[in-house]
DOKOL-497451 format. One record per residue: residue number from 1; x, y, z negated of N, C-alpha, C in turn. Coordinates in Angstrom, 3 decimals, always signed. Example, Ala and Ser with C-alpha at 12.3 -4.5 7.8 and 13.67 -1.06 7.14 Angstrom:
2
NUFI  seq        nX        nY        nZ       caX       caY       caZ        cX        cY        cZ
NUFI    1   +13.190    -5.690    -7.800   +12.300    -4.500    -7.800   +13.200    -3.300    -7.800
NUFI    2   +12.850    -2.250    -7.080   +13.670    -1.060    -7.140   +12.900    +0.030    -7.870
REM end
This chain:
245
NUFI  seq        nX        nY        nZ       caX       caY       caZ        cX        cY        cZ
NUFI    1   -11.407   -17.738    +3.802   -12.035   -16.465    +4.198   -13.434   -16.367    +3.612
NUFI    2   -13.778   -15.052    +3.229   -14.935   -14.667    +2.561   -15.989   -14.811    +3.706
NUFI    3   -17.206   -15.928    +4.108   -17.884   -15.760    +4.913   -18.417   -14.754    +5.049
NUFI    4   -19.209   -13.652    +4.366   -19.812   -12.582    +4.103   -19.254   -11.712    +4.560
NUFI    5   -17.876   -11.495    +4.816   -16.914   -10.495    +5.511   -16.456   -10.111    +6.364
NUFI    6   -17.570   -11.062    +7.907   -17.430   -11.137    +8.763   -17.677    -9.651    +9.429
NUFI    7   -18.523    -8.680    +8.859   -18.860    -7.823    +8.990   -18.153    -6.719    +9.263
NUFI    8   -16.733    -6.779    +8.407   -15.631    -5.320    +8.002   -14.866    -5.547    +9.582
NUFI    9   -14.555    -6.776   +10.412   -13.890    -6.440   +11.575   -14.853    -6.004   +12.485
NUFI   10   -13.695    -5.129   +13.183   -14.590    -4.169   +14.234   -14.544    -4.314   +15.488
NUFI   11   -15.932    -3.956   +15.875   -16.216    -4.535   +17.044   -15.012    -4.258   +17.957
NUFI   12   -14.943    -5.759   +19.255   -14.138    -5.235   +20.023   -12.528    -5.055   +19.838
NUFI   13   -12.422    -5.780   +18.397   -10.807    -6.096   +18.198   -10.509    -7.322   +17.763
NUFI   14    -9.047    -7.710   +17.498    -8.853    -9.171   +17.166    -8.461    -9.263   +15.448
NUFI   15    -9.029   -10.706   +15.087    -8.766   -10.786   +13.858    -8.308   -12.513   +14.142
NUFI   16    -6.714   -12.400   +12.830    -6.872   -13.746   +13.306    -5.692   -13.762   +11.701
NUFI   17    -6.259   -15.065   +11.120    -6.674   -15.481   +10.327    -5.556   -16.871   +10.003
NUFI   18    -4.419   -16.817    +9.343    -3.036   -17.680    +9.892    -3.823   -18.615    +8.079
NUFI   19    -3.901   -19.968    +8.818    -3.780   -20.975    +7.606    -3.402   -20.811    +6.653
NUFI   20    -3.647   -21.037    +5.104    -2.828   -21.891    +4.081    -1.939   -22.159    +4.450
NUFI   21    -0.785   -22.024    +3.887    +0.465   -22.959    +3.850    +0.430   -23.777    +2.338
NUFI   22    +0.539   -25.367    +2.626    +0.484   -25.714    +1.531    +1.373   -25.272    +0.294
NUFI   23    +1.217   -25.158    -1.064    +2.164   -24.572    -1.956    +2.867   -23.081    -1.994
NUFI   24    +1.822   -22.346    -1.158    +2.400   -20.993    -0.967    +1.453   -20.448    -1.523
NUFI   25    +1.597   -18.808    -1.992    +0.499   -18.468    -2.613    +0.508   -17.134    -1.520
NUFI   26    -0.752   -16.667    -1.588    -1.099   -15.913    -0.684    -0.883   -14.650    -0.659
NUFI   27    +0.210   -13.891    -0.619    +0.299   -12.394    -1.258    +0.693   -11.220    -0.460
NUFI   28    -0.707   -10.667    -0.247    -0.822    -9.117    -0.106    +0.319    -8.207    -0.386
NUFI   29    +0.497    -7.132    +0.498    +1.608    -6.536    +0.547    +0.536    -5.094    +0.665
NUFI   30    +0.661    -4.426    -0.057    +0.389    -3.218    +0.460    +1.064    -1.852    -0.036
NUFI   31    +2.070    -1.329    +1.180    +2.777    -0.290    +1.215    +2.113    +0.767    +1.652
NUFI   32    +2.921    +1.974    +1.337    +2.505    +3.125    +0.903    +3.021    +4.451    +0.545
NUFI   33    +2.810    +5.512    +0.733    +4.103    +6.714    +0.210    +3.026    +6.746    -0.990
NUFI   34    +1.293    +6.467    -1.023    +0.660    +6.729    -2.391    +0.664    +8.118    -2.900
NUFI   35    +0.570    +9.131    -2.488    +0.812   +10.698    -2.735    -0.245   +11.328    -2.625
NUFI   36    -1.527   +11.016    -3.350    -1.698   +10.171    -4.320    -2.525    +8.820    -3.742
NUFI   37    -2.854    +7.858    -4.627    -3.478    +6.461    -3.900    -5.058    +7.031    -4.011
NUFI   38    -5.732    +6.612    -3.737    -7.103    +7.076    -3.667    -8.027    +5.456    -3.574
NUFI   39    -9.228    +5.583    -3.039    -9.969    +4.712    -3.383    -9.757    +3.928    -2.416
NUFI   40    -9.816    +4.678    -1.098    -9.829    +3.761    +0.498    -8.268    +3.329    +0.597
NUFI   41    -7.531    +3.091    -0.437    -6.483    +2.056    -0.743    -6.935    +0.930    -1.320
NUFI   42    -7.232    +1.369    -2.432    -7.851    +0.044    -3.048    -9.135    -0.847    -2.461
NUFI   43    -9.720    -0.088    -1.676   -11.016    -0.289    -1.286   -10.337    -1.231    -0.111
NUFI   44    -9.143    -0.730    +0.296    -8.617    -1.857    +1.576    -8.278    -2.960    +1.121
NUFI   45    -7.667    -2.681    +0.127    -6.576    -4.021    -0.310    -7.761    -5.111    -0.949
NUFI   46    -8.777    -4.753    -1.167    -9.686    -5.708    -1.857   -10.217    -6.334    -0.751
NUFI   47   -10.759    -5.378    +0.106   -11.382    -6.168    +1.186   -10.090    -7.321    +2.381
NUFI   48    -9.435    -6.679    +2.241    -8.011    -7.522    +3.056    -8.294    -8.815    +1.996
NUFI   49    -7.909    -8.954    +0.785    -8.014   -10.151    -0.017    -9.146   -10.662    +0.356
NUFI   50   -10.132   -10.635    +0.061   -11.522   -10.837    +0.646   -11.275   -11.930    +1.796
NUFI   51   -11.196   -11.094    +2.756   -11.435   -11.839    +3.907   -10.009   -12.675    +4.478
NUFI   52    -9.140   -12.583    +3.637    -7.756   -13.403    +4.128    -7.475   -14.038    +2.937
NUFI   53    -8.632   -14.549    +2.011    -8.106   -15.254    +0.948    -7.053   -15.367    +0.173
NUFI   54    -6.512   -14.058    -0.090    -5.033   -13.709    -0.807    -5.463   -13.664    -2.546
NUFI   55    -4.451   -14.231    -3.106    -4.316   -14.709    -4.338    -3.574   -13.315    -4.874
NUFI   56    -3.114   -12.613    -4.345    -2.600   -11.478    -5.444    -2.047    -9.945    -4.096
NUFI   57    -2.264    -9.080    -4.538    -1.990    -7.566    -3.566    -1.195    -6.825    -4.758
NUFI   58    +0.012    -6.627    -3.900    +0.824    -6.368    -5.106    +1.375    -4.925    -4.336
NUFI   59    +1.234    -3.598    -4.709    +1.146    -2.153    -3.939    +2.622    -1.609    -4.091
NUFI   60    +3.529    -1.291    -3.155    +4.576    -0.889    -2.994    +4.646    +0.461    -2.320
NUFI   61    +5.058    +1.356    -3.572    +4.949    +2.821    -3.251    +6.524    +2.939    -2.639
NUFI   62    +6.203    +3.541    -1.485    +7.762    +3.417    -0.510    +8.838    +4.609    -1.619
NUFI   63    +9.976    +4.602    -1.632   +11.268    +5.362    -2.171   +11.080    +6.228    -1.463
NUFI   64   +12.234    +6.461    -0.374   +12.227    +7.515    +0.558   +11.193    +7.020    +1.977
NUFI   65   +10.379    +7.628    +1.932    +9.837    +7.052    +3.388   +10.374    +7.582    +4.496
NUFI   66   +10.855    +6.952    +5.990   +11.579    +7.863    +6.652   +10.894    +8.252    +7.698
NUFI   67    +9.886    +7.838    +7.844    +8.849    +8.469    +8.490    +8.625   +10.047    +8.049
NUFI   68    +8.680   +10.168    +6.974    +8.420   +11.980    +6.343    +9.728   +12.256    +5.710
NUFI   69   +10.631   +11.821    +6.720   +11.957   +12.978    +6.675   +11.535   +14.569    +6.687
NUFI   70   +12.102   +15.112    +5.833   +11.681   +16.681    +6.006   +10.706   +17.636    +5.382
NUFI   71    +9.801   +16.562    +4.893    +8.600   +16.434    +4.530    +8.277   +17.020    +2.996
NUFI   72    +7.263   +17.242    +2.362    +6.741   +17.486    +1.204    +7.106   +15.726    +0.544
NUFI   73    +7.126   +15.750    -0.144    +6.315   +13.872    -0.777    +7.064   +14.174    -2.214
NUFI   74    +5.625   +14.075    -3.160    +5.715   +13.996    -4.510    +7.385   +12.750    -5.135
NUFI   75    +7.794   +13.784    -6.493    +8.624   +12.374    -6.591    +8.010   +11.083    -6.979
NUFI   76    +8.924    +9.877    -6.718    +8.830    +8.891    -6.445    +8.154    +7.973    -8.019
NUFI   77    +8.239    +8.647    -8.708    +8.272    +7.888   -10.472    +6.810    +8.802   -10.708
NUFI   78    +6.335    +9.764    -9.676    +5.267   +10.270   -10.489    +3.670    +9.289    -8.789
NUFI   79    +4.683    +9.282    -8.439    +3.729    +7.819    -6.803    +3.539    +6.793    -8.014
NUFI   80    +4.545    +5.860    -8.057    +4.745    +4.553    -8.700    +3.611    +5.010   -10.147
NUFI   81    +4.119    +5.415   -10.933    +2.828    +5.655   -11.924    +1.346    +5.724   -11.925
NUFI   82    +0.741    +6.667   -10.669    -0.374    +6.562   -10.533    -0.292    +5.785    -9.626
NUFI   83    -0.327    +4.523    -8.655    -0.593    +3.736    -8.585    -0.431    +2.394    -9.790
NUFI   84    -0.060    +2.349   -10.653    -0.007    +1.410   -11.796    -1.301    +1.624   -13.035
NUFI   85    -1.360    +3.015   -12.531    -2.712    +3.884   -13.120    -4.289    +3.093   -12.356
NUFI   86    -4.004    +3.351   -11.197    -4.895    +3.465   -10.030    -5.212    +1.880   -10.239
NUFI   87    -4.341    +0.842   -10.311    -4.485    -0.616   -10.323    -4.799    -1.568   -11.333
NUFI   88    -4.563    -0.449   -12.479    -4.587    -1.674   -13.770    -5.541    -2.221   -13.877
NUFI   89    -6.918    -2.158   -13.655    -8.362    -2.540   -13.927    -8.609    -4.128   -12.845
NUFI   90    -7.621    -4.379   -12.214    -7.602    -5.416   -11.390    -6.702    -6.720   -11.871
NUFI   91    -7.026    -7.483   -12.182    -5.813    -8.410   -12.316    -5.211    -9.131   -11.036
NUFI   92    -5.640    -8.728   -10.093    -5.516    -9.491    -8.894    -4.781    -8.207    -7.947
NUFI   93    -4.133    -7.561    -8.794    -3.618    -6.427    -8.105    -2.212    -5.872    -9.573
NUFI   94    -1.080    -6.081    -8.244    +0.277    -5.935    -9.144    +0.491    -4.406    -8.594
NUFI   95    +2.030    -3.940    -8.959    +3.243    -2.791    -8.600    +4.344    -3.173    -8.374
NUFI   96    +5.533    -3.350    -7.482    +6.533    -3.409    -7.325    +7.624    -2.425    -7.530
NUFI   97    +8.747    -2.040    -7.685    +9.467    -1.205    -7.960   +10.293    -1.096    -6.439
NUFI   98   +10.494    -2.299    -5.561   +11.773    -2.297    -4.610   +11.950    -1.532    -4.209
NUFI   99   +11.230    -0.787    -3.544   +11.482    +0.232    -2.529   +11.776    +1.319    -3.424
NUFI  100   +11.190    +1.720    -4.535   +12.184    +3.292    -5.536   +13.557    +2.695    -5.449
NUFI  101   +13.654    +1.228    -6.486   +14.836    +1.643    -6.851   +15.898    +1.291    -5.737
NUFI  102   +15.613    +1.256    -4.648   +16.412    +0.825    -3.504   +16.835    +1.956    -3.032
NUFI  103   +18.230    +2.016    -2.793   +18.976    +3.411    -2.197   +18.506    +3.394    -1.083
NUFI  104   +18.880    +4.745    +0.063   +18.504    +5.090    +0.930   +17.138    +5.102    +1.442
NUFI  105   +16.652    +5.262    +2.994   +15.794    +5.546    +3.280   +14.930    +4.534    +3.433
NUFI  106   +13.807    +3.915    +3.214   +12.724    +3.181    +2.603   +12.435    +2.299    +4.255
NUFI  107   +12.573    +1.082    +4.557   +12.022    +0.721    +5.774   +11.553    -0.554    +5.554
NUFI  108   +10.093    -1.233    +5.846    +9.706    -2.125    +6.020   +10.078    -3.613    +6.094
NUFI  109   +11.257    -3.783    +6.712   +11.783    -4.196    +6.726   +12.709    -5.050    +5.459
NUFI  110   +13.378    -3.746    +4.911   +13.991    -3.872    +3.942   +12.642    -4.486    +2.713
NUFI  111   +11.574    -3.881    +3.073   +10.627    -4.287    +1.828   +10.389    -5.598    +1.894
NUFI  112   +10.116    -6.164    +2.804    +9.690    -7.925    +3.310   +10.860    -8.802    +3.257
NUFI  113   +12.077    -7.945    +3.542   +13.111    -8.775    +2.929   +13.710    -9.006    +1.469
NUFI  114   +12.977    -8.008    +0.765   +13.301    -8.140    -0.390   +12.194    -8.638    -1.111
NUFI  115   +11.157    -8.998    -0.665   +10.076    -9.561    -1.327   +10.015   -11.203    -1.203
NUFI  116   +10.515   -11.356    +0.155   +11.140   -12.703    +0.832   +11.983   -13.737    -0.508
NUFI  117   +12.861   -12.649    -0.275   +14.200   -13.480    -1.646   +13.437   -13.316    -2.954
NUFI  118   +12.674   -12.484    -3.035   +12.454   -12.484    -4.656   +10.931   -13.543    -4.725
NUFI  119   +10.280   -14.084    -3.527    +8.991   -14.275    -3.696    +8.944   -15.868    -2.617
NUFI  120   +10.089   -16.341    -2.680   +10.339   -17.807    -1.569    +8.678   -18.520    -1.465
NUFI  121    +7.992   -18.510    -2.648    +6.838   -19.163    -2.870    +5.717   -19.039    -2.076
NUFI  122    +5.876   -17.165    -1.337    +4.760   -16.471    -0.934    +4.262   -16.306    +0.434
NUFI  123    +3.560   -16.539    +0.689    +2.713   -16.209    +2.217    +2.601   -14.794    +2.470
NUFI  124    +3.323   -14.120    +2.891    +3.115   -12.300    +3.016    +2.375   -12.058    +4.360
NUFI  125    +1.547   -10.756    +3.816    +0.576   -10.888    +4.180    +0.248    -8.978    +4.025
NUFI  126    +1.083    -8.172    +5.118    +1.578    -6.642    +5.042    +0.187    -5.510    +5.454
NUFI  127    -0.285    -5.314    +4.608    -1.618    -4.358    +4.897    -0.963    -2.777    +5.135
NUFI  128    -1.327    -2.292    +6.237    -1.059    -0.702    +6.440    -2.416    -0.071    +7.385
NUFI  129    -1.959    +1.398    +7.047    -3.271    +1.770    +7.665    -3.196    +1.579    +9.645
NUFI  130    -4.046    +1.994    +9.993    -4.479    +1.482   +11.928    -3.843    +2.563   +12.352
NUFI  131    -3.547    +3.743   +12.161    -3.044    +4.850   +12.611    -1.737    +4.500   +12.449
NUFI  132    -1.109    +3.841   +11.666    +0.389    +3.806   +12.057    +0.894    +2.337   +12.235
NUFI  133    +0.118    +1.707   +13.246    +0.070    +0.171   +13.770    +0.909    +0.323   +15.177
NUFI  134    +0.077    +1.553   +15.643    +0.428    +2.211   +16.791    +2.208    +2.418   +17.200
NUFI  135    +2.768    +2.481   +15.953    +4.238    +2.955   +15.775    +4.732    +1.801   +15.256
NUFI  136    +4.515    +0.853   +15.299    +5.181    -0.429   +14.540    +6.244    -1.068   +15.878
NUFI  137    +6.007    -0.909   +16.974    +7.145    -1.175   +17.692    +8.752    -0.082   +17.340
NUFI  138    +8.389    +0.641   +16.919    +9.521    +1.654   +16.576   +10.259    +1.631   +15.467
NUFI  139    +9.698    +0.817   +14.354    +9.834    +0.649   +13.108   +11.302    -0.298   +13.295
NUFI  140   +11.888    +0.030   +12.406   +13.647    -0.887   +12.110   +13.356    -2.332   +12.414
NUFI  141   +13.597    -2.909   +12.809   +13.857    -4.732   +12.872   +12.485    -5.327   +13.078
NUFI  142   +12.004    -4.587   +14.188   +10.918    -5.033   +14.804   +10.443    -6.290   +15.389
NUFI  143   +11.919    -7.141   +15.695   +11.647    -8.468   +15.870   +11.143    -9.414   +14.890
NUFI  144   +11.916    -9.310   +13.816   +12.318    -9.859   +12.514   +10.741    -9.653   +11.722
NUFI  145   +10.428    -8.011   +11.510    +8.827    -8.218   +10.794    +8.210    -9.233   +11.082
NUFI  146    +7.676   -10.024   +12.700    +6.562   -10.844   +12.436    +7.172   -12.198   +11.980
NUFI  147    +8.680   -12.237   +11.649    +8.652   -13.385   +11.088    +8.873   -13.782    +9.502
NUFI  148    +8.240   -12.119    +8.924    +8.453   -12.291    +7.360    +7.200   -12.370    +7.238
NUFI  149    +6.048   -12.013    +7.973    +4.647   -11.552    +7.010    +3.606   -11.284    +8.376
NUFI  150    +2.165   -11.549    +8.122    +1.552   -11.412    +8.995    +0.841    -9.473    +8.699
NUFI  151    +0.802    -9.326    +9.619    +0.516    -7.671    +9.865    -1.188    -7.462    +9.359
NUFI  152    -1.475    -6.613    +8.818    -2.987    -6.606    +8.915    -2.994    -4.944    +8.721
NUFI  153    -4.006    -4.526   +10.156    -3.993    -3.434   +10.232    -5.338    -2.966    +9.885
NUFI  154    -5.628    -1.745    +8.397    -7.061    -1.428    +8.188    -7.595    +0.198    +9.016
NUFI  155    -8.418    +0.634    +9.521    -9.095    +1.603    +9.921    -9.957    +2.237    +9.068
NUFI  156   -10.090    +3.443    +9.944   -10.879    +4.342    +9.039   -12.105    +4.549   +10.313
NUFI  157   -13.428    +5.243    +9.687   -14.041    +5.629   +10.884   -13.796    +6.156   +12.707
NUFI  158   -14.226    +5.508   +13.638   -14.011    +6.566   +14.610   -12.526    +6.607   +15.379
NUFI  159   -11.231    +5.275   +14.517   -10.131    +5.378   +14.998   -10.565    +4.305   +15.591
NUFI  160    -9.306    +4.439   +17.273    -9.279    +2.809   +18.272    -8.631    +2.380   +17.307
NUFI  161    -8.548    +1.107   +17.814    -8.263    -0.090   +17.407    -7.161    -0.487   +18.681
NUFI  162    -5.451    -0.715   +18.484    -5.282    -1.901   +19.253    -3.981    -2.081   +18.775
NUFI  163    -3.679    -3.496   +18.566    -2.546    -4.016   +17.941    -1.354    -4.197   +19.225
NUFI  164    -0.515    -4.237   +18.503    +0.951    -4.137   +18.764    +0.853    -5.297   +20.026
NUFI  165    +1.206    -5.001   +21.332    +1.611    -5.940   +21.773    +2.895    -6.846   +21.809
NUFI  166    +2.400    -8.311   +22.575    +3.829    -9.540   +22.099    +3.556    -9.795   +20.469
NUFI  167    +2.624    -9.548   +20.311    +2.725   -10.384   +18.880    +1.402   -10.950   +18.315
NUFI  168    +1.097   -12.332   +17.699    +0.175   -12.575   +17.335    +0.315   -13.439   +15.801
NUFI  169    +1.013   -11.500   +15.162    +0.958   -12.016   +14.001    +0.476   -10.388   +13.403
NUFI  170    -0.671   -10.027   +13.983    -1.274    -8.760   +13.497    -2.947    -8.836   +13.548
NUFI  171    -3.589    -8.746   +12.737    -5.235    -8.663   +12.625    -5.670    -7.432   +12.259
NUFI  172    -6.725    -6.623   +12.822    -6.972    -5.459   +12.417    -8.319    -5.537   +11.867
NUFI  173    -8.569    -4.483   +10.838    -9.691    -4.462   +10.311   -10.191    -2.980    +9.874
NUFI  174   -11.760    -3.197    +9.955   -12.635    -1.923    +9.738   -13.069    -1.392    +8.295
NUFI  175   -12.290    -0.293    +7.417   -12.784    -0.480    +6.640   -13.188    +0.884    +6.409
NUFI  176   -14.621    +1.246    +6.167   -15.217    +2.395    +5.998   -14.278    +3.478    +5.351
NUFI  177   -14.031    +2.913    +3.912   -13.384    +3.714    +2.404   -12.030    +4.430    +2.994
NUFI  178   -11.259    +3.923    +3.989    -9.873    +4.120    +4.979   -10.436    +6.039    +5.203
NUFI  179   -11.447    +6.234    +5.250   -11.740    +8.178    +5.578   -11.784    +8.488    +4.929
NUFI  180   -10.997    +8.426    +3.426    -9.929    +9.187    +2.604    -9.330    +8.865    +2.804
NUFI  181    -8.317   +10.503    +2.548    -7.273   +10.134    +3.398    -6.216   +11.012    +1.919
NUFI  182    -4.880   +10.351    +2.108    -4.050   +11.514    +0.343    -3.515   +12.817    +1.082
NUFI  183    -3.802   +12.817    +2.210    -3.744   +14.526    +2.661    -4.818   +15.337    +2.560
NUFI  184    -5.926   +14.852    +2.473    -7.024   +15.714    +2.402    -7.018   +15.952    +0.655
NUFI  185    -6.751   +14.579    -0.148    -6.644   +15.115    -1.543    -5.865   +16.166    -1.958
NUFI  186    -4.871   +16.221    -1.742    -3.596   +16.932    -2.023    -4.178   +18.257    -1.881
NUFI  187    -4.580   +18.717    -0.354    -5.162   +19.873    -0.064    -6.338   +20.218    -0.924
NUFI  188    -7.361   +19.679    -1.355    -8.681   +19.637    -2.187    -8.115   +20.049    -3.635
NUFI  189    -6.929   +19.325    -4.426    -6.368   +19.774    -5.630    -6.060   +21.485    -5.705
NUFI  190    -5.025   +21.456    -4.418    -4.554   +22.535    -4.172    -5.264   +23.643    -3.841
NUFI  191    -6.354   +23.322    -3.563    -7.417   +24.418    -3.611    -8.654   +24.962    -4.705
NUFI  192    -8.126   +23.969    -5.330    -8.987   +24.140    -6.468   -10.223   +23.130    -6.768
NUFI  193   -10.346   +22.345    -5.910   -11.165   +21.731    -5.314   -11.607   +20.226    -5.793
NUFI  194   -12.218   +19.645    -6.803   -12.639   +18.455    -7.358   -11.998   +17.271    -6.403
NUFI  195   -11.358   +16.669    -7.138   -11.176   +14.735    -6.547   -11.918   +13.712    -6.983
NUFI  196   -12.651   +13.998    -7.975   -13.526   +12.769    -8.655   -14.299   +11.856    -7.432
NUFI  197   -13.998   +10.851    -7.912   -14.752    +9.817    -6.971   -13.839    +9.496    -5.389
NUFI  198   -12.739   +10.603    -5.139   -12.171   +10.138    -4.087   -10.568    +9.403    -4.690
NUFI  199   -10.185    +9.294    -5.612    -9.137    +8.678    -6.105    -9.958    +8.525    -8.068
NUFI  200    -9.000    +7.050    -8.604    -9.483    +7.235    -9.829    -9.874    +7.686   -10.612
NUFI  201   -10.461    +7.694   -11.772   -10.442    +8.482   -12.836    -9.187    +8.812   -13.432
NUFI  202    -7.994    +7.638   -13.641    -7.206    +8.141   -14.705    -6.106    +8.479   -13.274
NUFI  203    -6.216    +8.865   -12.327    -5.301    +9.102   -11.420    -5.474   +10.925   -11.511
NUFI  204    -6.974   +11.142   -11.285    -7.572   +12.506   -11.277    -6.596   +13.084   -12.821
NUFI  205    -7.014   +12.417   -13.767    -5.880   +12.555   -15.047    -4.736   +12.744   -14.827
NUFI  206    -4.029   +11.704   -14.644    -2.810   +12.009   -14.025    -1.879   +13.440   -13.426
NUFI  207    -2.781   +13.621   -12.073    -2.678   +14.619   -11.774    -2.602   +16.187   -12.170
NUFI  208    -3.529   +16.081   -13.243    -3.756   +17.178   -13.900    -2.713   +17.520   -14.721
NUFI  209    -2.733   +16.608   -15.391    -1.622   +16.413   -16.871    +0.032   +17.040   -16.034
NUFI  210    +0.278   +16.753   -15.032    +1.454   +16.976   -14.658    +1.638   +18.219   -13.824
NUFI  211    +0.237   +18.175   -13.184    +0.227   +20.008   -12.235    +0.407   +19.463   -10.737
NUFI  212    +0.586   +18.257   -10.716    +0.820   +17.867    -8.688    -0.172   +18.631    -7.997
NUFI  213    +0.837   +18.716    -6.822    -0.238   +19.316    -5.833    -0.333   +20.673    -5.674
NUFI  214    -0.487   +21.256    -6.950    -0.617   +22.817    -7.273    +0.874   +23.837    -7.077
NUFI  215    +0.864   +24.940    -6.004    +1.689   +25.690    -6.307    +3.067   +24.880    -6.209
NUFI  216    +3.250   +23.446    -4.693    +3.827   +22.741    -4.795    +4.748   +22.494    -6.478
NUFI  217    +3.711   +22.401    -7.459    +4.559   +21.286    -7.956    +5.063   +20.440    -8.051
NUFI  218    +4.074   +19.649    -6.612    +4.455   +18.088    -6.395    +5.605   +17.750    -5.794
NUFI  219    +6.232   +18.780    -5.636    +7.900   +18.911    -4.837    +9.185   +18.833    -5.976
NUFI  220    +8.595   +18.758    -7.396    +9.700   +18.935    -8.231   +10.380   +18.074    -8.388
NUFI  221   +11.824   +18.071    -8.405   +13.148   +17.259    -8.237   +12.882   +16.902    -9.648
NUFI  222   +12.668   +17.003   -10.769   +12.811   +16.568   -12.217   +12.207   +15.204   -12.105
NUFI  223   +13.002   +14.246   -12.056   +12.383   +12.944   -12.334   +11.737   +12.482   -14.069
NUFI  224   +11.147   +11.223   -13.656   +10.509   +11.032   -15.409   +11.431    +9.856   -15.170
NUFI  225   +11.724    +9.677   -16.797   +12.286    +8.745   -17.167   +11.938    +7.585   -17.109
NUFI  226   +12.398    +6.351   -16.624   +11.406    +5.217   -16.513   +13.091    +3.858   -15.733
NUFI  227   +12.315    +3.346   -16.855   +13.769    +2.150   -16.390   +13.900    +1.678   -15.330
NUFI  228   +14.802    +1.286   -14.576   +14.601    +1.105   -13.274   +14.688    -0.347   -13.214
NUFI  229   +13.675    -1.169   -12.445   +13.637    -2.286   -12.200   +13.167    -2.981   -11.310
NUFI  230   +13.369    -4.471   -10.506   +12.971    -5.481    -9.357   +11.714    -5.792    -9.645
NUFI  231   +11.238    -5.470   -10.760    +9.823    -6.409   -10.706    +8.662    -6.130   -10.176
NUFI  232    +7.559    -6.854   -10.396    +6.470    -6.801    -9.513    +5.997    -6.307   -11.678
NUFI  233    +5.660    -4.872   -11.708    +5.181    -4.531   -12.858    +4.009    -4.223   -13.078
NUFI  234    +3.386    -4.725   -14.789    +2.307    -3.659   -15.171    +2.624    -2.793   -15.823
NUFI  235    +3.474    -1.755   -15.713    +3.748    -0.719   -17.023    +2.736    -0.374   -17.869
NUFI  236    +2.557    +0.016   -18.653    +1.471    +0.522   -19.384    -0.211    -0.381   -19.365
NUFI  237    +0.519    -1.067   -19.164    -0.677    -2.425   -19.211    -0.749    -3.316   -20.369
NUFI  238    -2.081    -3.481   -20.883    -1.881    -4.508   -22.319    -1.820    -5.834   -21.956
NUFI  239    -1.672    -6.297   -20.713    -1.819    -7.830   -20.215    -0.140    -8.104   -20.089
NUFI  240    +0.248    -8.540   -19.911    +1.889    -8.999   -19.867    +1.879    -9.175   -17.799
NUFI  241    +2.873    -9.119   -17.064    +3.260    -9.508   -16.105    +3.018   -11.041   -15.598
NUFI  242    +2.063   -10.817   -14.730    +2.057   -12.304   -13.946    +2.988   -13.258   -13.593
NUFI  243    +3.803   -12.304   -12.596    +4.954   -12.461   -11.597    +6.110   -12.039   -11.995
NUFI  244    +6.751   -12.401   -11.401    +8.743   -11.679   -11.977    +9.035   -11.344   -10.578
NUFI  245    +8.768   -10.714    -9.866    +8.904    -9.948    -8.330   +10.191    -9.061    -8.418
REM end
């Protein structure tokens, strides 16, 4: 743990902090619908590494999320992209594919189990935001989560704080950057309205180049072409792949 980081947990909640396992490597999980990723994603996942000594945060833009049955949510190949956009400048920060190319509806579960088999080596280690910590008893195979991965729940200004009871495999944490939020972006595009500085530069790109957001374009069924695959990827990255995820 980053001594210096004692600071980001918030007052009045629990943080708790599960050993090394010898020969395991420490890896960050951070899921996501990503529509679009913004800074107080990345801004979490760094500080989660930080202070839980994780060796790699590897960002899993959910397929179908079933939480937003019904819902607006950009397609899935134009999520996964700008987060691969949003991440490349990190080497300590991967992309996974599981959850796109996985049929049906996208559950947690299914993600930790498939990261499980593909990642035997790894200490998981599931970052989501504090607002939907609250709902983690409801979530599919609620028993089973705390025994794939320890929970780490991040905040935004001004939200309580309180973890899941019966379990003490959840730590919550305070992280300023968490008050962006990708609903307020979405709306800000859609209005005409500058994103600079609240999501990337080449994400703000991104966006543009394709029309999301605007005049729900971000609803269009036309997928992009893009091979479908298990790995933990850098697409469009000049560094080669760390991991084989």
């Amino acid at each position: 743990m980053n001594p210096n980081a004692s600071s980001t947990v918030a007052e009045g909640t629990e943080l708790h902090i599960p050993p090394r396992q010898p020969g395991k490597t420490r890896l960050g999980v951070m899921g996501g619908t990503f529509d679009p990723i913004h800074h107080g994603h990345l801004v979490a996942a760094s500080e989660v590494a930080s202070v839980f000594d994780l060796d790699e945060v590897v960002f899993v833009p959910t397929g179908k999320p079933w939480q937003k049955a019904g819902k607006q949510v950009s397609d899935a190949e134009h999520r996964y992209l700008m987060t691969v956009v949003a991440t490349a400048s990190n080497p300590r920060f991967t992309v996974s594919r599981v959850d796109i190319d996985r049929e049906g509806p996208t559950y947690t579960i299914d993600t930790l189990r498939d990261l499980a088999r593909l990642r035997p080596d790894a200490q998981l280690f599931f970052i989501t935001g504090a607002d939907v910590m609250g709902e983690i008893l409801t979530w599919k195979g609620t028993d089973e989560l705390w025994d794939h991965a320890h929970f780490v729940g991040v905040t935004r200004p001004g939200h309580e704080l309180a973890a899941p009871g019966g379990s003490s495999s959840v730590s919550l944490l305070n992280v300023p950057a968490m008050a962006i939020s990708s609903t307020d972006c979405r709306a800000r595009v859609e209005e005409g309205k500058p994103v600079w500085y609240l999501v990337p530069d080449g994400v703000v790109q991104y966006i543009n180049k394709y029309g999301l957001y605007v005049h729900d374009a971000h609803t269009s069924t036309t997928p992009l072409a893009v091979q479908p695959s298990n790995a933990i990827s850098r697409t469009d990255r000049e560094n080669p792949p760390r991991s084989t995820l």
